[in-house]
N, CA, C and O atoms as a GROMACS GRO file, in nm:
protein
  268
    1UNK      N    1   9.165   5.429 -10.823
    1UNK     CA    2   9.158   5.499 -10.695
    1UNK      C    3   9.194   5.400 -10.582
    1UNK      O    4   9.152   5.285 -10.592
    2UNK      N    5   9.279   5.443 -10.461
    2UNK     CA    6   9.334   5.360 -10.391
    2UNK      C    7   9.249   5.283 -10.291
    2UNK      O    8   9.238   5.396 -10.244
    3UNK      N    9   9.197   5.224 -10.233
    3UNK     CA   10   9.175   5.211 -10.082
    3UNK      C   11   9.223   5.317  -9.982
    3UNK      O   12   9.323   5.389  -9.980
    4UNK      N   13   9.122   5.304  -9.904
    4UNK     CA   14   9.160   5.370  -9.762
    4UNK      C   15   9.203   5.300  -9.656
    4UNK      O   16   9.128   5.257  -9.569
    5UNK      N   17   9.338   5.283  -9.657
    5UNK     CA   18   9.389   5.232  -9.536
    5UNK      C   19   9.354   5.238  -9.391
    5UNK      O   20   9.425   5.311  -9.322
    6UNK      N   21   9.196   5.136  -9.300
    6UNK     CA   22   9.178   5.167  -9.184
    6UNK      C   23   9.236   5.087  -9.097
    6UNK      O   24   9.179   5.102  -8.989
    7UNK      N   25   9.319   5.013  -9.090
    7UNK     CA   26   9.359   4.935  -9.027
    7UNK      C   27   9.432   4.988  -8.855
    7UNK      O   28   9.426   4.927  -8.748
    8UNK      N   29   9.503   5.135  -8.891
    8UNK     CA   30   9.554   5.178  -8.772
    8UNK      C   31   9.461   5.275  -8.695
    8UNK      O   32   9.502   5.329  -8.592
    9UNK      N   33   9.312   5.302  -8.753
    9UNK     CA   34   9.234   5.378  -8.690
    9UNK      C   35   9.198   5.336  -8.561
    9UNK      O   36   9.170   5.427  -8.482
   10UNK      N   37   9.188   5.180  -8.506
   10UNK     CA   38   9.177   5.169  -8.368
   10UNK      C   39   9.274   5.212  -8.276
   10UNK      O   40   9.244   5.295  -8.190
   11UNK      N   41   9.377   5.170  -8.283
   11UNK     CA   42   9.541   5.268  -8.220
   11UNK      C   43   9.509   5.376  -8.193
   11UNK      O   44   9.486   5.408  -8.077
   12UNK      N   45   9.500   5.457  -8.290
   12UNK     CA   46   9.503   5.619  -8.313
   12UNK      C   47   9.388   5.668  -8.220
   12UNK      O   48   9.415   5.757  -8.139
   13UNK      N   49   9.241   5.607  -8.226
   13UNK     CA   50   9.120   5.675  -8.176
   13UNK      C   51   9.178   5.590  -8.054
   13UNK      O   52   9.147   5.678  -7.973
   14UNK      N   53   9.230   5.504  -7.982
   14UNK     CA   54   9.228   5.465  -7.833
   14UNK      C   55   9.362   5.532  -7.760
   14UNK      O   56   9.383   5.539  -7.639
   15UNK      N   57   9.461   5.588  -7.887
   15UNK     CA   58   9.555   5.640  -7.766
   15UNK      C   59   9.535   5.793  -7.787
   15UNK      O   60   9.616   5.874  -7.743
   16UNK      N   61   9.429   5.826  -7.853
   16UNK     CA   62   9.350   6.020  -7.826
   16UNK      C   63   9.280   6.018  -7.721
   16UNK      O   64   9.302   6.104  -7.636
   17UNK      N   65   9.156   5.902  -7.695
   17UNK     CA   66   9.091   5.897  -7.580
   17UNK      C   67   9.174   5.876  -7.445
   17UNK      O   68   9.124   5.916  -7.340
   18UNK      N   69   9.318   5.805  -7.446
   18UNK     CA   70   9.389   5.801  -7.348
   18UNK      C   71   9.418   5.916  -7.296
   18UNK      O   72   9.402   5.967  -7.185
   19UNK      N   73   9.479   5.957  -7.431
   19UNK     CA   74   9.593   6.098  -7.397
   19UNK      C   75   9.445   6.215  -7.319
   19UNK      O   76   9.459   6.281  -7.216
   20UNK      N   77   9.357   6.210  -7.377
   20UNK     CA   78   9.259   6.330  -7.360
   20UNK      C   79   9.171   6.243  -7.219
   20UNK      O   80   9.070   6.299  -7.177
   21UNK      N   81   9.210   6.123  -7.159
   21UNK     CA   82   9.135   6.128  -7.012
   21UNK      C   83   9.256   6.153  -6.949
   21UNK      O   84   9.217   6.186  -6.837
   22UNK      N   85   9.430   6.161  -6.946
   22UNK     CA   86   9.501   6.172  -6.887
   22UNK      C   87   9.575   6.361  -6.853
   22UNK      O   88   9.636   6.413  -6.760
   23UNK      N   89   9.527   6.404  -6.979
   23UNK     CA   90   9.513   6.515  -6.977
   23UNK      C   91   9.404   6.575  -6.873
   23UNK      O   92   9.448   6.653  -6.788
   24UNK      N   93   9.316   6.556  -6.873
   24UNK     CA   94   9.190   6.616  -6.821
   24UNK      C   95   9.217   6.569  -6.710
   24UNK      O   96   9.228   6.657  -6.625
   25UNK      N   97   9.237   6.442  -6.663
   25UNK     CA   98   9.264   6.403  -6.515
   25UNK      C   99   9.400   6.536  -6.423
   25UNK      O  100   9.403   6.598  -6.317
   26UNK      N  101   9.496   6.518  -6.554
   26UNK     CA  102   9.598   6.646  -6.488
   26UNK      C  103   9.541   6.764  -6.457
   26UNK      O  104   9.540   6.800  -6.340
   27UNK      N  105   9.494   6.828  -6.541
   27UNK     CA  106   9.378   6.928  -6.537
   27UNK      C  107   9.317   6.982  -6.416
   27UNK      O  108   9.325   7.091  -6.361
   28UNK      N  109   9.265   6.891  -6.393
   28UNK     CA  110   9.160   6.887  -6.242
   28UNK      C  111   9.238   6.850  -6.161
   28UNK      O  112   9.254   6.926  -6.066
   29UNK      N  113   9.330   6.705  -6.162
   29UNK     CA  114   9.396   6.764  -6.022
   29UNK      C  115   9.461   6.878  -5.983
   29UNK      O  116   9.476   6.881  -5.861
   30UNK      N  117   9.501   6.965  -6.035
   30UNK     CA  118   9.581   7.068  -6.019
   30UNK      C  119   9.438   7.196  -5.989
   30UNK      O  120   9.455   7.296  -5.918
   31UNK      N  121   9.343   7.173  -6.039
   31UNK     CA  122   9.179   7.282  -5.992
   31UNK      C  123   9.167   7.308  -5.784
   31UNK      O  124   9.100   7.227  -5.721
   32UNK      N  125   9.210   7.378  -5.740
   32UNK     CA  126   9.208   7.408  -5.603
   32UNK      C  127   9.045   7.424  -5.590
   32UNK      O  128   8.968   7.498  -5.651
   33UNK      N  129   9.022   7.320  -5.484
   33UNK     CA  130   8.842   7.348  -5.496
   33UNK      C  131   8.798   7.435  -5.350
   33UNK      O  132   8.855   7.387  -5.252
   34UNK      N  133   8.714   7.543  -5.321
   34UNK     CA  134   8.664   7.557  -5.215
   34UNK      C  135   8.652   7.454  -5.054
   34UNK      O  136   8.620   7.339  -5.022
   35UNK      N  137   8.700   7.578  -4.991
   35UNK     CA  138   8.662   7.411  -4.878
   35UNK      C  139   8.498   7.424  -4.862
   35UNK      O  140   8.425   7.514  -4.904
   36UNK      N  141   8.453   7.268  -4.762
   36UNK     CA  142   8.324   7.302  -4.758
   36UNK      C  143   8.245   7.409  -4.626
   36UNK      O  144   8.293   7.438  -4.516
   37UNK      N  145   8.129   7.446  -4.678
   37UNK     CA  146   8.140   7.583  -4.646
   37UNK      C  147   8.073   7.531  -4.482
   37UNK      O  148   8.047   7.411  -4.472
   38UNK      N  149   8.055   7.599  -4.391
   38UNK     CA  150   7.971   7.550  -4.268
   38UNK      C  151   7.886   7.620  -4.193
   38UNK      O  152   7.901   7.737  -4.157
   39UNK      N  153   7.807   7.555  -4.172
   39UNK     CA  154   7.666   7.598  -4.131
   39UNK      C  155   7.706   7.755  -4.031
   39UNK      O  156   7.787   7.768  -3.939
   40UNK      N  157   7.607   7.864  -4.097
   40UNK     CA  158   7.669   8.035  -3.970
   40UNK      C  159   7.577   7.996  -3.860
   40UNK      O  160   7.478   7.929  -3.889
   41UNK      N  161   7.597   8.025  -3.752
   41UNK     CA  162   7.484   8.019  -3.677
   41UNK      C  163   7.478   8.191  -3.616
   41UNK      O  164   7.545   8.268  -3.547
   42UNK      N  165   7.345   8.187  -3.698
   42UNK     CA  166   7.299   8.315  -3.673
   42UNK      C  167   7.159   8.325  -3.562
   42UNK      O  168   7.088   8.228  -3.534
   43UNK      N  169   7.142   8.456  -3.512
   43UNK     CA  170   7.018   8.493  -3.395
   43UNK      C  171   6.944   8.550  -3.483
   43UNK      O  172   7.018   8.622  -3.551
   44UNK      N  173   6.794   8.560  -3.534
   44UNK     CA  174   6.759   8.607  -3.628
   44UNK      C  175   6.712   8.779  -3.515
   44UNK      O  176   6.678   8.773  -3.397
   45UNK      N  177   6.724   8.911  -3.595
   45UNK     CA  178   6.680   9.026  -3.527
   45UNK      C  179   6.563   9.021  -3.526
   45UNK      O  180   6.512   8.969  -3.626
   46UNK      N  181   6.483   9.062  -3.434
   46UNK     CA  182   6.326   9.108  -3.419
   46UNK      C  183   6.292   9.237  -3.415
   46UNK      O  184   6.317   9.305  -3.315
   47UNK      N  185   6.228   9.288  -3.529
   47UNK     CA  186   6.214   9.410  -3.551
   47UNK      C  187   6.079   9.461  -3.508
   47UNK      O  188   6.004   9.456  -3.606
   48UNK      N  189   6.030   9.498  -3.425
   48UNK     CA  190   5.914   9.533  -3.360
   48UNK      C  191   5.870   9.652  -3.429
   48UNK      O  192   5.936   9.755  -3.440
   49UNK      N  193   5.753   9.633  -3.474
   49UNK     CA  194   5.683   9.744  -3.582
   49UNK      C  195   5.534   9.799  -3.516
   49UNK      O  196   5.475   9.734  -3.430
   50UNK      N  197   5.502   9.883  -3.549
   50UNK     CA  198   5.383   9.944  -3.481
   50UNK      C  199   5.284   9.841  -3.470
   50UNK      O  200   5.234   9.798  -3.366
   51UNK      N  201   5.261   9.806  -3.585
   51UNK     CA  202   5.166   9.685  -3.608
   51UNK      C  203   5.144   9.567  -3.559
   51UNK      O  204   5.040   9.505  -3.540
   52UNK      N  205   5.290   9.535  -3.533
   52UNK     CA  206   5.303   9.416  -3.475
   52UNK      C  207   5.268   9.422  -3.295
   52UNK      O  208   5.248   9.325  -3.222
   53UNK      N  209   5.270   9.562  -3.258
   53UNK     CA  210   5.267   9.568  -3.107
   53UNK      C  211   5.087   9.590  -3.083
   53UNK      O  212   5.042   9.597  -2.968
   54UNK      N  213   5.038   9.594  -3.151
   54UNK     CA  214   4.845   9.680  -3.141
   54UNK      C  215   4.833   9.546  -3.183
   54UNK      O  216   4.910   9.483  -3.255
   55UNK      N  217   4.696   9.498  -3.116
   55UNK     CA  218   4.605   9.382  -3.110
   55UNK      C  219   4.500   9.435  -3.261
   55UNK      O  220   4.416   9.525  -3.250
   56UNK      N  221   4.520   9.370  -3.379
   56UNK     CA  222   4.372   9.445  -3.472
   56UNK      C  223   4.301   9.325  -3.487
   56UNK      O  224   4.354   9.218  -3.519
   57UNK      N  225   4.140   9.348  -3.455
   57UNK     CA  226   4.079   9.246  -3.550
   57UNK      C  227   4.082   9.264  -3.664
   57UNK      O  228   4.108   9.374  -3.712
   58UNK      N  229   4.038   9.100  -3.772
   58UNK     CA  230   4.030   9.119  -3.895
   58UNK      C  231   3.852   9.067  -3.871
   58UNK      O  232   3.811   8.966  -3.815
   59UNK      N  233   3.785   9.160  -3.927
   59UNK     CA  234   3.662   9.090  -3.982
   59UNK      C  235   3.667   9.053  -4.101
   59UNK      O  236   3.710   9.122  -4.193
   60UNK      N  237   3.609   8.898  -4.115
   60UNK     CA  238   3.559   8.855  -4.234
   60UNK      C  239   3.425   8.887  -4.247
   60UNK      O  240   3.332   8.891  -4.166
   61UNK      N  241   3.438   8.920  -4.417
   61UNK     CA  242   3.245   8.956  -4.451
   61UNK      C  243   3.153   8.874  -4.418
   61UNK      O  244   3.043   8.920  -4.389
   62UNK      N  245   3.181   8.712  -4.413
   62UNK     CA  246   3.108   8.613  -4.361
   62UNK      C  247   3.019   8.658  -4.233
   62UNK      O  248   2.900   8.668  -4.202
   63UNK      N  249   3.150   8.680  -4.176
   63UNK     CA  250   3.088   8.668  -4.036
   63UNK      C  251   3.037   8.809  -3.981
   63UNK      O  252   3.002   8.820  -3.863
   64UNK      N  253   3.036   8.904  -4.060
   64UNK     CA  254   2.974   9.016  -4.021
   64UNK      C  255   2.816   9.002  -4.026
   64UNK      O  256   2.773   8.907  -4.092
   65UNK      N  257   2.709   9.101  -3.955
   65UNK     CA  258   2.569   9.089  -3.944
   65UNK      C  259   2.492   9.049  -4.068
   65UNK      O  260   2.571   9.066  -4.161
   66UNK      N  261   2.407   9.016  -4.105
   66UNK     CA  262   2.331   9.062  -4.272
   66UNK      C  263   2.244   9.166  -4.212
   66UNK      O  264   2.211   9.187  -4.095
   67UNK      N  265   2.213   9.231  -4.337
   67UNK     CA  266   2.186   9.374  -4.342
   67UNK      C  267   2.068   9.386  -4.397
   67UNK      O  268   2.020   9.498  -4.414
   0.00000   0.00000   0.00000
């Protein structure tokens, strides 16, 4: 049974990793990216609700009389 000839396996595995970062680099440069986005400046609405216009107390049980 023969040997396995590894002698050219460094070549081979360093010009795949080449080819496949030069690839991928083409790749992406050619990816059109979003521009960046910028701050909206918004007024927030105030929605005036019944509730919000009437004064309510809240009693806490604490502080109510004892009985």
């Amino acid at each position: 049974m023969p040997q396995l000839d590894t002698s050219t396996w460094f070549i081979v595995i360093l010009s795949m990793i080449l080819t496949l970062f030069i690839t991928f680099q083409l790749k992406i440069s050619k990816h059109l990216f979003p521009m960046n986005p910028e701050p909206k400046q918004t007024t927030p609405l105030k929605n005036n609700t019944p509730w919000e216009e009437k004064w309510t107390k809240i009693y806490s049980p604490l502080s109510l009389p004892l009985q």
